[in-house]
N, C-alpha and C positions, 0 to 999 in steps of 0.2 A: 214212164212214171219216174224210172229212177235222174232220167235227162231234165225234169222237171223240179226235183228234189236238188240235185245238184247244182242248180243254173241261179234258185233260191238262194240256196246256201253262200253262193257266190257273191249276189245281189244284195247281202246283208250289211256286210261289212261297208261297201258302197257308198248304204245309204248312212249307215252312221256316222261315215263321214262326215258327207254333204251337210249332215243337220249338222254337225258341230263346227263346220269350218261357216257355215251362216252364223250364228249365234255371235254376238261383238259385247266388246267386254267395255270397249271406249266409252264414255261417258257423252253424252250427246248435245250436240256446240249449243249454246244461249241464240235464241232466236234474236233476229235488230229489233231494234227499241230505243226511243229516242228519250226515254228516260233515263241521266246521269243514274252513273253506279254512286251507289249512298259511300259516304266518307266517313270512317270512324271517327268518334270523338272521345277525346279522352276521359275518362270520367274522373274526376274530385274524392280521394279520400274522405272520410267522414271527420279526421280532423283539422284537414282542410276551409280555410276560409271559404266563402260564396265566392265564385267571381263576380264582380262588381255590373261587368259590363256584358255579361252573359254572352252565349253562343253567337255566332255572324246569322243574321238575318239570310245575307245575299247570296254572299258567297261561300260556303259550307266548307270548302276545301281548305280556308286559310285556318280553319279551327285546328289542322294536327299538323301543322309545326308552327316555326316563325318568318312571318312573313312581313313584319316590319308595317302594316297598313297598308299592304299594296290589295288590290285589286285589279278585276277586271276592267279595261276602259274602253267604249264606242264613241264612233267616231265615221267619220265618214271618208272613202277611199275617193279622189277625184281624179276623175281621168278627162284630158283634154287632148284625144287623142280622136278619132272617126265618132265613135260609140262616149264622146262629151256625158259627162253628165257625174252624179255623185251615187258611190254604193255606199251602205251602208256596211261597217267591220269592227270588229272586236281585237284589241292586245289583250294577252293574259301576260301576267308578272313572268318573271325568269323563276323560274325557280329550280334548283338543284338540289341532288341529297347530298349533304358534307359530313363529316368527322370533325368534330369539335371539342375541343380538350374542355371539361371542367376540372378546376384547381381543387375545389370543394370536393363533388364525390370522387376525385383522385381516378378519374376513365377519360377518357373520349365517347363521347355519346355523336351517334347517329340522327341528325336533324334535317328535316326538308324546310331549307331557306331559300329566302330571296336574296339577289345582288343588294336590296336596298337595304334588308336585315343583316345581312354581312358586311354590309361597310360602317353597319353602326356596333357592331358586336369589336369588329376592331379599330373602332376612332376612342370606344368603354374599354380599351388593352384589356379583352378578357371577356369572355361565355356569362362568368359570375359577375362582372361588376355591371354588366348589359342589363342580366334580370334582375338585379338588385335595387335598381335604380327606383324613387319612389316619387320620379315625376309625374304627373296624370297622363301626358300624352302616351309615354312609354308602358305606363301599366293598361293604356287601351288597345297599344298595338301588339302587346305579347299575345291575346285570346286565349280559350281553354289550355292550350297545349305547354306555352309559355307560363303561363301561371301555375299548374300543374310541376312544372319545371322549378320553378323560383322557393316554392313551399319545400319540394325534396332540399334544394340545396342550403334553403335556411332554416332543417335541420340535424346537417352536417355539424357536428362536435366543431370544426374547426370556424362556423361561421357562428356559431353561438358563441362560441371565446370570444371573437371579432365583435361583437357587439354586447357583451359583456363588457369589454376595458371600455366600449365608447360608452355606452352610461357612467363608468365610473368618473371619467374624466370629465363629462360635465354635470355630474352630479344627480342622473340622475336614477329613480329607485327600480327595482328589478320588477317586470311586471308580471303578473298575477297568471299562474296556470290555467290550462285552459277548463278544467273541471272548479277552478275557485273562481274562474268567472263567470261560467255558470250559475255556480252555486248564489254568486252575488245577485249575479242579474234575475236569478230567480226569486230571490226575496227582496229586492228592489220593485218586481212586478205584483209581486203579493202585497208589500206595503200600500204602493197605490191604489191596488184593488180594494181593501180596507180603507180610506181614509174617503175612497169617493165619494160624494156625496149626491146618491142617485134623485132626491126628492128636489134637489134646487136646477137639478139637471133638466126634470120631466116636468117640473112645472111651469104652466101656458102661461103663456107672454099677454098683459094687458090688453086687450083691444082699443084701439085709436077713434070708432067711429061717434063715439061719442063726448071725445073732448074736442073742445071749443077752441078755434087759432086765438092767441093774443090780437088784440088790434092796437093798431098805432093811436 
């Protein structure tokens, strides 16, 4: 009895092991799936413009950084080799993460570019005069992340002086706040709301079946 007692006693400590060296603390791998992982986007402060040309439809990934319009491109691979014939294949853009000095917020900021966005960032000598720029093509090809970008750096104190002297110098007037334009636009839409005239609006239009064509 006591050979049974002892041999117990023995066996205990054994087992506590065993359960505790099974037990894993790793967190357990993501099953395949052939669904892309989702891509952050950057979100718009609230006094933030809209972006004009909203998020990418296709390709999701150029929304966080600057990629200059590049896209993915298919195309067909031809081999004329035993096995002739055409595959079907995909180019993705270059893209790299780079350190990019802006002048304005006085850092280097961290951005995932393309080759074709970085030759244009330095042909615009400079990060800020890139996003600056108030061409249509250029403000299509910054996307969320770019625009997002352009809004912090215009309003940096030293890019508000920068376009302060240029109003002055061609004359023109300093424009209105963004809670006084608001406030305009708001009683701009109240005016019209009053002035409409819903009875000329809602009232039926003649019918035609009973007038008579001219004749010759």
């Amino acid at each position: 009895m006591a050979g049974l007692q002892a041999r117990s006693a023995m066996a205990a400590p054994f087992s506590l092991a065993s359960a505790f060296r099974s037990l894993s603390i790793a967190t357990p791998k993501r099953s395949f799936s052939t669904t892309p992982a989702t891509q952050s986007v950057p979100k718009l402060p609230e006094t933030a413009p809209v972006y004009p040309y909203g998020p990418s439809q296709w390709y999701k990934q150029a929304d966080s950084g600057l990629y200059g319009g590049a896209s993915i491109r298919f195309g067909n691979k031809i081999s004329k080799g035993r096995n002739e014939g055409k595959t079907r294949r995909s180019w993705k853009p270059n893209v790299r993460r780079k350190k990019i000095e802006s002048k304005a917020l006085g850092e280097s900021v961290y951005i995932k570019v393309t080759r074709r966005a970085l030759r244009s960032i330095y042909k615009a000598k400079g990060l800020d005069n890139y996003l600056l720029s108030d061409r249509p093509t250029r403000l299509k090809e910054l996307g969320p992340f770019g625009w997002n970008l352009r809004h912090q750096i215009m309003q940096t104190p030293a890019i508000k002086e920068k376009f302060s002297k240029q109003r002055k110098a061609f004359g023109v007037p300093e424009p209105p706040s963004l809670s006084e334009w608001l406030r305009d636009h708001k009683m701009e839409i109240r005016d019209k709301i009053e002035n409409l005239d819903i009875d000329a609006m809602t009232k039926p239009r003649k019918s035609r079946q009973g007038t008579k064509l001219p004749t010759r």
